[in-house]
N, CA, C and O of each residue as an XYZ file, in Angstrom:
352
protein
N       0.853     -1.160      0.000
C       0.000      0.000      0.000
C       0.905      1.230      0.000
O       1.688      1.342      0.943
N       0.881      2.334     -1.121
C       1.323      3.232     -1.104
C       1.244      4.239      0.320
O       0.603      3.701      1.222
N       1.800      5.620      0.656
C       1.885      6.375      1.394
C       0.999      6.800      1.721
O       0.483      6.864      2.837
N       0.552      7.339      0.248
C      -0.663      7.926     -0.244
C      -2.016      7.407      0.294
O      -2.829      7.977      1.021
N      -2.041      6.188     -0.251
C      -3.150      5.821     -0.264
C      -3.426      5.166      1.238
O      -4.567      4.737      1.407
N      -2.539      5.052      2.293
C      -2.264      4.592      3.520
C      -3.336      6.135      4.515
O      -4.299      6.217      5.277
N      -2.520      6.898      3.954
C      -3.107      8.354      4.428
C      -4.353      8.812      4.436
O      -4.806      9.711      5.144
N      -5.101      7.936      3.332
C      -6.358      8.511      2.777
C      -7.134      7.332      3.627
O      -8.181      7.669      4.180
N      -6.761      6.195      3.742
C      -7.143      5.872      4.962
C      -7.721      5.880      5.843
O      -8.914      5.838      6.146
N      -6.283      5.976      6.576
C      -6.222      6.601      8.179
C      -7.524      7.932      8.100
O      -8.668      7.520      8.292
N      -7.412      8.973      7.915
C      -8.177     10.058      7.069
C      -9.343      9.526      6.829
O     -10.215     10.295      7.232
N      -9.836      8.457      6.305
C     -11.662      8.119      6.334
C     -11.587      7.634      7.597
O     -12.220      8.247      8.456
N     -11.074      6.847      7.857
C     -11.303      5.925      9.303
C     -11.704      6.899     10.486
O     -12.515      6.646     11.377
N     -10.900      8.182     10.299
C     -10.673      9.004     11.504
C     -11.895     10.135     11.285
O     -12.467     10.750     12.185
N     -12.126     10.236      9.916
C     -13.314     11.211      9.801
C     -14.658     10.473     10.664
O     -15.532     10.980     11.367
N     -14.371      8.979     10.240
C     -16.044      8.519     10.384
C     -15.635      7.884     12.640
O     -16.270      6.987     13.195
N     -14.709      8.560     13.194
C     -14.592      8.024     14.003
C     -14.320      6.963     14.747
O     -14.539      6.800     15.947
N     -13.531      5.813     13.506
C     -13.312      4.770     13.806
C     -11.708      4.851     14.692
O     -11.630      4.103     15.666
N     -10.998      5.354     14.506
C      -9.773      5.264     14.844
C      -9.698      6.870     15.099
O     -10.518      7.678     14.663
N      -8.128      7.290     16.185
C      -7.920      8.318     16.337
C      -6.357      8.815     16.269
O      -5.427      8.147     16.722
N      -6.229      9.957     15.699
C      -4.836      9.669     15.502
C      -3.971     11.214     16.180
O      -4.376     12.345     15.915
N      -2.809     10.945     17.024
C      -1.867     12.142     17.100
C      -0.698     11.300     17.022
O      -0.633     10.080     16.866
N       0.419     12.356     17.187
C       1.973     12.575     16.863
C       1.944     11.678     17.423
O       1.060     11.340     18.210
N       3.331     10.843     17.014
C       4.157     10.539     17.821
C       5.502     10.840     18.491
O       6.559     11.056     17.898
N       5.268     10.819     20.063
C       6.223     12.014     21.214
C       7.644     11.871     20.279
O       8.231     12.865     19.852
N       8.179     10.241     19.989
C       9.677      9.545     19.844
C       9.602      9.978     18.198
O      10.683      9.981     17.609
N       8.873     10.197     17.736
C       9.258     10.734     15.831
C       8.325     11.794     15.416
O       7.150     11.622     15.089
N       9.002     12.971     15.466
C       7.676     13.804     14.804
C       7.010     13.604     13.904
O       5.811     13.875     13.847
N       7.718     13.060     12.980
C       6.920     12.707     11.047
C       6.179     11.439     11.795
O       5.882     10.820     10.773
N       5.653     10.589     12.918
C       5.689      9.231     12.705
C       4.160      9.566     13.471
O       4.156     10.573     14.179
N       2.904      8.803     13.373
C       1.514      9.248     14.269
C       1.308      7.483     14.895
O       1.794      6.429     14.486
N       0.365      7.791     16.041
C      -0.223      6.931     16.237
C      -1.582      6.793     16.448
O      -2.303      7.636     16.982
N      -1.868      5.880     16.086
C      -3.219      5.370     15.767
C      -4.153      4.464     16.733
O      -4.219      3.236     16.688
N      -4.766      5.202     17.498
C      -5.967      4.459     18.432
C      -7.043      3.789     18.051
O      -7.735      4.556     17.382
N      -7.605      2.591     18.154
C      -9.180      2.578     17.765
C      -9.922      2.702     18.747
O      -9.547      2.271     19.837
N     -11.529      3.510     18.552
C     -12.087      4.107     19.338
C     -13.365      3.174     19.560
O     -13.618      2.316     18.714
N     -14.127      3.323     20.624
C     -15.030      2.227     21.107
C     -15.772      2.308     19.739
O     -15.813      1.234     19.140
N     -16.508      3.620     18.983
C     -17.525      3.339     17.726
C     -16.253      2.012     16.835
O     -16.718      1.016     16.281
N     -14.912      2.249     16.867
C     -14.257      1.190     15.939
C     -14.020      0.063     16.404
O     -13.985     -0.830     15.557
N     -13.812     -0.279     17.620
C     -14.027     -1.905     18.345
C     -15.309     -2.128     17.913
O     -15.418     -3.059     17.116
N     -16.736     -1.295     18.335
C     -17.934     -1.869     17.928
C     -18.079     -2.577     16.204
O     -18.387     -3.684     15.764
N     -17.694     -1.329     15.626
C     -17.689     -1.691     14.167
C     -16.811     -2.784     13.582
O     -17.079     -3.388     12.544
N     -15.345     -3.060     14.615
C     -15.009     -4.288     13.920
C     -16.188     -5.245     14.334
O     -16.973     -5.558     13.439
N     -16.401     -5.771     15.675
C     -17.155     -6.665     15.910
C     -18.041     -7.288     15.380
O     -18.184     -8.509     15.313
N     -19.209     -5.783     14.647
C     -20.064     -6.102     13.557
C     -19.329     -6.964     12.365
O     -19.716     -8.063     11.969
N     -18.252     -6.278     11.901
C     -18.256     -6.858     10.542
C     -17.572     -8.502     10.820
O     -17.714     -9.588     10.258
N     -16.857     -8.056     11.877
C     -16.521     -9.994     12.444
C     -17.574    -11.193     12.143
O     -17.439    -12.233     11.499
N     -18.636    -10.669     12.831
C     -20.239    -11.101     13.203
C     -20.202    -11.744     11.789
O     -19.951    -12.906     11.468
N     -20.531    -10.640     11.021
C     -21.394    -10.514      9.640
C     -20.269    -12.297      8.312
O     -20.580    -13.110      7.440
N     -18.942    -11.855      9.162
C     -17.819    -12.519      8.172
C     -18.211    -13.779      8.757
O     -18.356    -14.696      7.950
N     -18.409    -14.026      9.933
C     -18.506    -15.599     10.633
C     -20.034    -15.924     10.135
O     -20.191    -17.136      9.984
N     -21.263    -15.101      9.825
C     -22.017    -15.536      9.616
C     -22.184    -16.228      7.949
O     -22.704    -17.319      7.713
N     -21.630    -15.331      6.969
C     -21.174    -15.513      5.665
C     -20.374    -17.063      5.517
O     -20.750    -17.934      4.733
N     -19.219    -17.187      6.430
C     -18.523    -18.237      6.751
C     -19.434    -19.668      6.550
O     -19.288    -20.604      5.764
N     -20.446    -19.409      7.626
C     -21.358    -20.628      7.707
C     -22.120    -21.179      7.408
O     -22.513    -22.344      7.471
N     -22.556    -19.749      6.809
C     -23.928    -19.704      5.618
C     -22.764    -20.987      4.222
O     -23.106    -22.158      4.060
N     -21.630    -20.430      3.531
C     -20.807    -21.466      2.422
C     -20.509    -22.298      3.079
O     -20.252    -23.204      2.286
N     -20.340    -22.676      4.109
C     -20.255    -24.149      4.845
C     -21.520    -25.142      5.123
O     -21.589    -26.371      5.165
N     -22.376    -24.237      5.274
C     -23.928    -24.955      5.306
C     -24.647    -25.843      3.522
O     -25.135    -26.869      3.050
N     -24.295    -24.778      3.286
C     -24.839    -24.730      1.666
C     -23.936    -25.652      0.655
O     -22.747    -25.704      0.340
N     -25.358    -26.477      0.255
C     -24.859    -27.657     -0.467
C     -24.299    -27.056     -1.532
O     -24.806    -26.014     -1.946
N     -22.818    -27.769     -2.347
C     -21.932    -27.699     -3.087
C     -23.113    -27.688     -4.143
O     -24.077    -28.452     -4.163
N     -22.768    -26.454     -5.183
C     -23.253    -26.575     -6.543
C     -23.153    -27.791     -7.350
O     -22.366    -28.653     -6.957
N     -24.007    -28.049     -8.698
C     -23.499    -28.861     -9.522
C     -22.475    -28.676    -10.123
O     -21.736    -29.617    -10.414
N     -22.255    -27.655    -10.381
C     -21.068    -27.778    -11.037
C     -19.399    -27.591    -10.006
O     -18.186    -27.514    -10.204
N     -20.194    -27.593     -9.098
C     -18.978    -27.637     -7.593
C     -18.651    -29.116     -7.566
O     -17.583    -29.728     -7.571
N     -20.081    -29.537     -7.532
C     -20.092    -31.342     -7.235
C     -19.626    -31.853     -8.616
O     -19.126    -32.961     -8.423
N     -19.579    -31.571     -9.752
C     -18.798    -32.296    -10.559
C     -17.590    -32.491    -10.976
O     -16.991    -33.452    -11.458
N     -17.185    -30.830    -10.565
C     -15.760    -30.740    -10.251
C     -15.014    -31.370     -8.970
O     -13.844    -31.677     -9.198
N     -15.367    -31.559     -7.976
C     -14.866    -32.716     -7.396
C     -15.041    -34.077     -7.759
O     -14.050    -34.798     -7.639
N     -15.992    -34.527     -8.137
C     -15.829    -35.910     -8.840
C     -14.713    -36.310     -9.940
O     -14.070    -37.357    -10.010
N     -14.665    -35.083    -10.843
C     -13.478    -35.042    -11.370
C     -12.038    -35.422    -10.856
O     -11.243    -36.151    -11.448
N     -11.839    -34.761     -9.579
C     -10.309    -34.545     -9.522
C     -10.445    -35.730     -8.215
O      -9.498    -35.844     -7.436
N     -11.578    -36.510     -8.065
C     -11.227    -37.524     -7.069
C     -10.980    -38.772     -7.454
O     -11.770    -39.275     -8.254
N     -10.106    -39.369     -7.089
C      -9.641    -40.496     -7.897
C      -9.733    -41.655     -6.410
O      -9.157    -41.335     -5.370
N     -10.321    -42.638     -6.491
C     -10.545    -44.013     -5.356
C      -9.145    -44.326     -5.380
O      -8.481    -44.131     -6.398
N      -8.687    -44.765     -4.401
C      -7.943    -44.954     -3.693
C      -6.532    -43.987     -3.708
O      -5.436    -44.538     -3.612
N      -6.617    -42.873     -3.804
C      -5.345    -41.772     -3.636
C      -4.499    -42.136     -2.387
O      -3.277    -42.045     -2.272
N      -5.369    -42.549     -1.512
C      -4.457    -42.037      0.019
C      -4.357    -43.638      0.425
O      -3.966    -43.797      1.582
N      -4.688    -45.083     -0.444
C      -3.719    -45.697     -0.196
C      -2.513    -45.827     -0.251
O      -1.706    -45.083     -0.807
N      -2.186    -47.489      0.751
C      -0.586    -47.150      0.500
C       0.049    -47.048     -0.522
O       0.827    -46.156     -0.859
N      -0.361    -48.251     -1.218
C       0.243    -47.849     -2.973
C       0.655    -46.854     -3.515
O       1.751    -46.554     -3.990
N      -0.681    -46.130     -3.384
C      -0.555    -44.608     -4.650
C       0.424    -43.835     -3.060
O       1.241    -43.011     -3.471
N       0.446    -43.946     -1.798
C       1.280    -43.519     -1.422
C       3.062    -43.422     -1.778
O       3.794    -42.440     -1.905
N       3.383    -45.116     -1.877
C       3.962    -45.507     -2.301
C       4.780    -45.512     -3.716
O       5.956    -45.845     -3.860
N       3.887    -45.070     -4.710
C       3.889    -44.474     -5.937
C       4.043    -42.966     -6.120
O       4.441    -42.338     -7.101
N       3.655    -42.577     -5.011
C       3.937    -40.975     -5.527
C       4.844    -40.415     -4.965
O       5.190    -39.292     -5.333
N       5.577    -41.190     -3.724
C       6.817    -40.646     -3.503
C       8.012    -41.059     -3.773
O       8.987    -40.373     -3.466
């Protein structure tokens, strides 16, 4: 991530109150960056929202064309010893 675009950032985050930012004491050019209770809340949400998404594609039966593409690339007996044996 550019400088730039690092800046513009920090800069939305801090407009919409998610994070807060001053100097830092040990580098003048250098800031630090707090997150503020509205930005703990707001990660949490989107945590929520990602674990729910998560479970929802874990729940949900494999497409057909999901399910045929694994039939494809599964071959009976791979993880015997043999083909163990054979492939190393």
């Amino acid at each position: 991530m550019s400088q730039s675009h690092m800046s513009n950032v920090v800069r939305a985050l801090s407009a919409h109150g998610l994070i807060e930012v001053e100097a830092d004491d040990q580098d003048g050019r250098g800031r630090r960056l707090w997150v503020t209770a509205a930005g703990r809340t707001a990660m949490g949400r989107a945590e929520a929202r990602r674990g729910e998404r998560f479970d929802s594609y874990l729940s949900d039966e494999p497409s057909r064309r999901h399910r045929s593409e694994l039939s494809r690339s599964y071959e009976p007996g791979l993880l015997t010893g043999d083909r163990l044996e054979t492939a190393a």
